[in-house]
N, C-alpha and C positions, 0 to 999 in steps of 0.2 A: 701564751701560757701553755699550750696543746706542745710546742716546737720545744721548752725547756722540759717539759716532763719527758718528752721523748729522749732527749740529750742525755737525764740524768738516766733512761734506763739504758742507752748504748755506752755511757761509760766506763761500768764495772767493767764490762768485755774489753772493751781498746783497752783498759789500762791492766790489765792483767794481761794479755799477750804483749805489749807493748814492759813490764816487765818481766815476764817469761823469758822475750828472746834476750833484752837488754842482759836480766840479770848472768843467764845461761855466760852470755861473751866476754862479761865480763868475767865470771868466774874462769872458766876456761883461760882467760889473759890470765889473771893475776897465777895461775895454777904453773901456766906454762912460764911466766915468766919467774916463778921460784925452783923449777925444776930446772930450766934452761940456762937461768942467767941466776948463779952462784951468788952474787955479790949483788943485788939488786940494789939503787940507790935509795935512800926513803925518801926525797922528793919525788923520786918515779913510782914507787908504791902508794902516795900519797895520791898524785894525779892519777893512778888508775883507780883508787878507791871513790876518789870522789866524782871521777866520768858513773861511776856502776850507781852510786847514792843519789846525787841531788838529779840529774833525771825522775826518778823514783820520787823525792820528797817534793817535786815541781806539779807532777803529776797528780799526788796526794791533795797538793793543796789546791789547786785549781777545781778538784772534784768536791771537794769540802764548801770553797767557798761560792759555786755553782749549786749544790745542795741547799747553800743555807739561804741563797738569794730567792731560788726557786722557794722553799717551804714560808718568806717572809712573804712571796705573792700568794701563795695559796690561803697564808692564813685571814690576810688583806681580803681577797674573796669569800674568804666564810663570813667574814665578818659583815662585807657587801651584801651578800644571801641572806645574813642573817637579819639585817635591818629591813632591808627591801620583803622578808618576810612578817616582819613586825608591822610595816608599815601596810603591807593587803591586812593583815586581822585588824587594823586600826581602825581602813577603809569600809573594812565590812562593818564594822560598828558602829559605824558610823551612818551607815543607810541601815544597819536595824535601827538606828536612833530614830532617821529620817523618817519611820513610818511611822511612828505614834509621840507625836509632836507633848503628849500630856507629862512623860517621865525622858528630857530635855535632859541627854547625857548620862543613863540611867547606867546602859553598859559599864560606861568607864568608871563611874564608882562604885560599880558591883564586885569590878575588876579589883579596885582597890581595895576596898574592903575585903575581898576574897583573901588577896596576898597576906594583908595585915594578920589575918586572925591564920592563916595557913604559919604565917612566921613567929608568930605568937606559938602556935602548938609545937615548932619543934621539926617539924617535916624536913625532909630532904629537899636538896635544892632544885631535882626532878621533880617531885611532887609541887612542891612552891610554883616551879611554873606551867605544870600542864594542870595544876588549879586557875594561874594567870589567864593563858589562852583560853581553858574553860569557859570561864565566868568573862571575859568580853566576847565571847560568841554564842554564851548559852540561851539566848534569843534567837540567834539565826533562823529557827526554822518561821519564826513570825515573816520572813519575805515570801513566803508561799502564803500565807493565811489572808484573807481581801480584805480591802482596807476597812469595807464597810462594818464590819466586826470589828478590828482594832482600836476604829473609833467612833462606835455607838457609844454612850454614855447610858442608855436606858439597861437592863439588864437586858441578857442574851439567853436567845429560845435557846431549847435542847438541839437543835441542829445546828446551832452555832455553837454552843457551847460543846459540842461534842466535835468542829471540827477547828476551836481554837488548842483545846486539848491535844490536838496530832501533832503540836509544832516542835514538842523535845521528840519526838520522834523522827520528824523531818529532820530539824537540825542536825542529829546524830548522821543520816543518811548523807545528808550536802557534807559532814565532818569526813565522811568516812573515807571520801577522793581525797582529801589533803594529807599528806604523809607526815607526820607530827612528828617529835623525837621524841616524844613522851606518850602516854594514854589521854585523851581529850575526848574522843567521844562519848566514852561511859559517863561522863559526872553531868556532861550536856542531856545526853537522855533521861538520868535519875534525876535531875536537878529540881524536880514537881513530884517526888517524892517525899513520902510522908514517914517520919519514926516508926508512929504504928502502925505502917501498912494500907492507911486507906488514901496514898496518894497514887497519882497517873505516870507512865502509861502502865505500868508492870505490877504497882501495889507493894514495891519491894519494902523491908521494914530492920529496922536495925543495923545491923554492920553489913548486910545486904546489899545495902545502898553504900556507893563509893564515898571515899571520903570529900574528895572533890564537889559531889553533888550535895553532901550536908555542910560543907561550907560555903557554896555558894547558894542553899536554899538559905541562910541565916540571913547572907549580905544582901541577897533579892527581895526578901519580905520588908529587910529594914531600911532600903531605899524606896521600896514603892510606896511606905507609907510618908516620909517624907517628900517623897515630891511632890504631890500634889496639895501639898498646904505651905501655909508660910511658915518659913524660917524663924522659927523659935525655942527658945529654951522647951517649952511646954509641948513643942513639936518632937524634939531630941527624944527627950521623956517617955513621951507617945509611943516614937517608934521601939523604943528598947522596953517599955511595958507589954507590947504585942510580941515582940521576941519571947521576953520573957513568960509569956502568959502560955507560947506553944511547946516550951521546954518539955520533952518527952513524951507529945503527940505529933505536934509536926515539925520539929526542931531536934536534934543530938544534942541533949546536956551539957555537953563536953563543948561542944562548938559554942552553943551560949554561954556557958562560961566563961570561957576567954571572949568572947567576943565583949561580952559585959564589963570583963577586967581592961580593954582596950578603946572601947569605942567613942570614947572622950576625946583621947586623944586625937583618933583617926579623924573626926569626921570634921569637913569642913564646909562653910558657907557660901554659897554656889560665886559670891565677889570672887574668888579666886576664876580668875580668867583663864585658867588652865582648861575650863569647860565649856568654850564659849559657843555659841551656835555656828555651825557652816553655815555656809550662803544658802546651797537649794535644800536646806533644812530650814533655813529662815526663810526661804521663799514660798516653802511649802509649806509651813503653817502661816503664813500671811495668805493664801490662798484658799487652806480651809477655812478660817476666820472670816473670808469674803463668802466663801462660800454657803456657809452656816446665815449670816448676816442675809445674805441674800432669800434664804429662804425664811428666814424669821421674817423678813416685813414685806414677806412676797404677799399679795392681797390687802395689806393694814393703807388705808384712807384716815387715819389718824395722827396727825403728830406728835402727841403724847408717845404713841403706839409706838412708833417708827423710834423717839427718844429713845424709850426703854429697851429696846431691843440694839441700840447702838451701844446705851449705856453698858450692856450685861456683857454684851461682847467686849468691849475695852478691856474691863475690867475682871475677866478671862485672861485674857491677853497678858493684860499687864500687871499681876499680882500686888496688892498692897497698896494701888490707887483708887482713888475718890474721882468719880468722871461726870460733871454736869455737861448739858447742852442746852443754848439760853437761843431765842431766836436772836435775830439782827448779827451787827457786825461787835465782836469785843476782842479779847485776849485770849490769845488760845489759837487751837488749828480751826480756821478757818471752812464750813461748808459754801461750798462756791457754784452756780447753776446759773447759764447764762449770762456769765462776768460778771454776777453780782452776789455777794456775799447774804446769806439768806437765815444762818446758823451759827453757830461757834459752839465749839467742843474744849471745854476746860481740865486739864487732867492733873490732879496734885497728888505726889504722893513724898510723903515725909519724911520716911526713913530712906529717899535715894534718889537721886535727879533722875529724867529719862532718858535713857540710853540712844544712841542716833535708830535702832530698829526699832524700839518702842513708839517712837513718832514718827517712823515711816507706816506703824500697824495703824496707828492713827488719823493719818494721813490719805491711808489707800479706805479706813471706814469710813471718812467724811467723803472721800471721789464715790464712794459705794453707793451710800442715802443722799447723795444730792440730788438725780432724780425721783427717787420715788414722796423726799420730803417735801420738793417742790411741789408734785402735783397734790401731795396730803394738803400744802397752805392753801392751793389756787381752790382745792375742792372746799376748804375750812371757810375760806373768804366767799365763794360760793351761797355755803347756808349762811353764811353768816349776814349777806346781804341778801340772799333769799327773808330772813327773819326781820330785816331792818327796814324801815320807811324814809324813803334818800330823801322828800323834802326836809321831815323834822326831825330827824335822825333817832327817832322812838320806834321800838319793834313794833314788828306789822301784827296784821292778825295771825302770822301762822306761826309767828313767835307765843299767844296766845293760845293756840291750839299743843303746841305742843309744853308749854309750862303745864297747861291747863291737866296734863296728860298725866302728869308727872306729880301731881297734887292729891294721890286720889285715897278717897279715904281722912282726908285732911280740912277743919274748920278755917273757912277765910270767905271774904266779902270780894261783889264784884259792884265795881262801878260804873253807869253808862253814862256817858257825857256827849249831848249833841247840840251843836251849835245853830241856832234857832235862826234863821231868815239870811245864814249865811248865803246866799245865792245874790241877795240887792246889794251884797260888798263888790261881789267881783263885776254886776251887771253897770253899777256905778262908778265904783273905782279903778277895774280890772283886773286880770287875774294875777297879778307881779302881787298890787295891794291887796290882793285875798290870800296869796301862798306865806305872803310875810306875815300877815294876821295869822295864820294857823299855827306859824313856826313860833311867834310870842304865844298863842294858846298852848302850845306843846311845854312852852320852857315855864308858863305858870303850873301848867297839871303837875311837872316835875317837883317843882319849890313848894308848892301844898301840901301836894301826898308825899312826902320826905320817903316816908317808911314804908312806900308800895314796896311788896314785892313785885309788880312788874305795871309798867304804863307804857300804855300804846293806843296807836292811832289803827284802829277799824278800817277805813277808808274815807274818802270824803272830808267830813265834817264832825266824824264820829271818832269817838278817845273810849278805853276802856282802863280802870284799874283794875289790879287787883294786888287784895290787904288784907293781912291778918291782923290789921289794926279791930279797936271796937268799934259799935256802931256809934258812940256816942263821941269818940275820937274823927272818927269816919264825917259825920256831920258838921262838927266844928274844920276839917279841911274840907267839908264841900262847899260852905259859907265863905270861906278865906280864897279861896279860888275863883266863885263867882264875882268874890269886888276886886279880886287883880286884875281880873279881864274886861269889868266893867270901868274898872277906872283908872284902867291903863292908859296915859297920855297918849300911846302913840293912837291909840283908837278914838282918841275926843272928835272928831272930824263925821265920823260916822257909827259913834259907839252905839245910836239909835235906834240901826239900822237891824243890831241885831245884840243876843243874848246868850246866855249857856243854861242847857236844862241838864238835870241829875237824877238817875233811880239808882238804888242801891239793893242791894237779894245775897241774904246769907245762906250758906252751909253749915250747918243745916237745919236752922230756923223756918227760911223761908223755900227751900229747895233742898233735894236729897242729892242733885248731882249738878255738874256744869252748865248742861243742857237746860237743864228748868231752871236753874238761878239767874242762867243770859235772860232768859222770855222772862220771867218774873220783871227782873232790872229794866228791859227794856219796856215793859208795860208801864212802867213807875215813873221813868222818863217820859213817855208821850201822852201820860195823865199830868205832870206838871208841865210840859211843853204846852200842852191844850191851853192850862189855868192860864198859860202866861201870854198865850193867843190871848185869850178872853181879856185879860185886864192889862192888852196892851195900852192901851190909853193913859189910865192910870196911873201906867208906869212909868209913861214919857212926863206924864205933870208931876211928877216926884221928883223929876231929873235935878232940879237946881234944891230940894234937903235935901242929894248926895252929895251937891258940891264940895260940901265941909267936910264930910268923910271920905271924899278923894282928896282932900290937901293933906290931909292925915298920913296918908299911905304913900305920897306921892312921891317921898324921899326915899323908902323901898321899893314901891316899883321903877322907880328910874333905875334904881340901883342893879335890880333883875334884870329890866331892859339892858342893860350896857351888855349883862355875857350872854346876850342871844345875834347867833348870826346867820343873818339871812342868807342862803345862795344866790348866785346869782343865773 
């Protein structure tokens, strides 16, 4: 290129001495041959005519048509320059984009809207596009601003706020190295100006402010309220209500004007894949998303916990989805910890399949909470067997302690249930024939007191309810449970050997709190235990008038018997 621009400027020169001398010789010939030679022939006048000419029009045209080659690559290079310059302002809006992942291609339809309502007004074709480049750079200065202000979501102290505020300042500064064919950095600096004056950095007011900066404040307000909602008519709405609403305080009349007479047309629904995410803008909010995640359930020993904090972020993420997490294995993205599937994350959303990055955000949140869910279940299952009794699988006492805890303030009855001479089962039978005796006494307390709120096993030999049944309810299931266990078949063998005694202590009849209703209960029990010491005799010679009220019952208790199962 450098070699033909030079050629065209040595041309002039060689072809003007190159006809200088030509023409001079020939005239001279033709001159001396009409002076000399009287009768000249016209085919010889003709051959010296034409030696003096077409040199001259050979020369012409070779200069012509090297001109016009050379100006066909020059314009080829502007045009090269000119894209290759299109294509940096793109890039760069592309990392303003990258840094605040919440308005996902905000630039470019700032841009677009900018041009539309610029093209609407009438502008020049100068103007039209140093509002273009304007309005996809009028962010720029946000790459100096830290990210952790770009993306707090809480509001921002006055030293933040006062050093987000710098960035159309900055921007105009980073504009100002770039040689523009047009004006670009004034409408970048005013672009946070305000009509009447009380916007930043300058306070400018009226026609003060470029044109460019009140066209691109109209299309910046009315994309930042759409983006962060969903896409709907009532969203549209919205945003052109808020236009509307700053017309001739922080908006130019004129610009909302026409912006209002257009914006139907222009705007459209982010499906158009003209806007789609770059890669390390996609990777870079799958990164905050872990990282946010991460400290939401940093500390949480909960699984509930750990859900909802997965839930909330999905559904960030993924606008306009419904996102469950159910434990075990189902349908759906899969939570996986030690090669075994522990979770599933369900994600439905109606108005649009999920796109292949949507279930990659998904994906990397289930890889996120797999350990910390895991150890939430192993701690869950923890208390949970901490509160449970492994022979008969009824909470312990500290399941009772802590119900107990939880009740306060609250009318309910407690039950004490101890097994009377349990000790001659296991001293005769063994202890296999004593743990399986307790595990059928477990599974009759269950089937009596239907409506406990809670039954368990003390230790030992001892069972506790407790009910907000009545007392007169209360009694008719403490009678119904002492003849299941008394004449429960599998215990005919050694049913002699031993008995159940019962005291019962209300809240708050007979006690004002836990603590005195247990002592009461338990004093009630070992004055009927006593009784049944005393007239143990009596009771064993009554044994066979029970007979006929165990054949009674026998068909039910078999029946209870069958869903009780012993360990082994």
């Amino acid at each position: 290129m450098n070699s033909e621009l030079a050629q065209i400027g040595r041309i002039p020169r060689a072809v003007c001495i190159a006809l200088i001398v030509w023409g001079l010789g020939g005239t001279f010939a033709i001159i001396w041959a009409n002076v000399y030679l009287q009768r000249l022939d016209r085919p010889v006048f003709a051959v010296l005519l034409l030696s003096v000419v077409l040199p001259v029009l050979a020369l012409s045209f070779y200069s012509y048509h090297l001109y016009l080659r050379t100006l066909d690559k020059l314009k080829r290079h502007a045009m090269e320059m000119g894209d290759s310059f299109s294509s940096t302002l793109s890039t760069l809006a592309l990392a303003i984009d990258a840094r605040d992942t919440r308005t996902h291609g905000h630039t470019h339809l700032v841009q677009k809207y900018s041009r539309a309502i610029a093209e609407a007004m009438k502008l020049d074709r100068t103007e039209i596009k140093a509002i273009g480049s304007a309005a996809l750079l009028h962010d720029i200065g946000k790459l100096a601003i830290p990210d952790y202000i770009l993306t707090k979501r809480d509001s921002l102290t006055r030293e933040e706020t006062r050093k987000f505020r710098m960035h159309p300042q900055l921007g105009a500064d980073i504009i100002s190295n770039i040689k523009f064919p047009f004006p670009v950095a004034d409408s970048i600096m005013a672009h946070h100006e305000r009509f009447d004056g009380t916007g930043y950095p300058k306070g400018l007011a009226g026609s003060e402010i470029p044109i460019g900066a009140r066209v691109i404040a109209v299309a910046d307000a009315f994309d930042g309220y759409m983006s962060d909602r969903v896409e709907s008519r009532d969203t549209l709405e919205g945003a052109m209500r808020l236009v509307r609403e700053g017309s001739g305080t922080a908006f130019d009349p004129e610009v909302v004007r026409v912006w209002e007479s257009i914006y139907r047309e222009v705007v459209v629904w982010s499906t158009d894949t003209s806007i789609a995410k770059i890669p390390f803008q996609q990777a870079k909010s799958e990164l905050e998303v872990l990282e946010s995640l991460g400290q939401s359930i940093e500390g949480i020993t909960v699984v509930p916990g750990i859900f909802f904090a997965a839930r909330t972020r999905i559904t960030k993420s993924i606008p306009g989805s419904t996102v469950a997490i159910e434990r075990g294995e189902r349908e759906g993205v899969p939570v996986v910890f030690g090669g075994k599937v522990i979770a599933t994350i369900s994600i439905e959303r109606p108005s649009a399949p999920l796109n292949e990055d949507e279930f990659r955000v998904a994906h990397a949140v289930a890889a996120k909470i797999a350990p910390a869910l895991s150890n939430a279940m192993a701690i869950e299952e923890a208390r949970r067997e901490a509160t449970v009794d492994k022979l008969t699988g009824l909470p312990n006492r500290r399941a009772f302690e802590l119900a107990s805890a939880s009740l306060n303030r609250q009318h309910f009855s407690i039950v004490l249930v101890d097994v009377n001479s349990f000790k001659a089962v296991n001293d005769n039978f063994g202890h296999n024939t004593g743990d399986a005796t307790l595990v059928r006494i477990a599974a009759h307390l269950r089937a009596a007191f239907h409506d406990a709120q809670l039954t368990c096993r003390l230790g030992g030999d001892e069972f506790l309810v407790l009910s907000f049944a009545t007392r007169r309810n209360l009694r008719a299931q403490i009678r119904r449970f002492r003849r299941m266990v008394e004449w429960d078949p599998a215990h005919e063998s050694y049913s002699r050997l031993f008995s159940v005694s019962c005291g019962v202590a209300s809240i708050p009849v007979d006690a004002k709190n836990v603590e005195q209703a247990f002592q009461c209960a338990d004093e009630r029990m070992y004055a009927i235990k006593a009784r049944i010491k005393r007239f143990s005799r009596r009771k064993r010679g009554s044994r066979p008038a029970q007979s006929a009220a165990r054949k009674v019952l026998k068909q039910e208790v078999q029946i209870r018997q069958s869903t009780v199962t012993v360990p082994e």
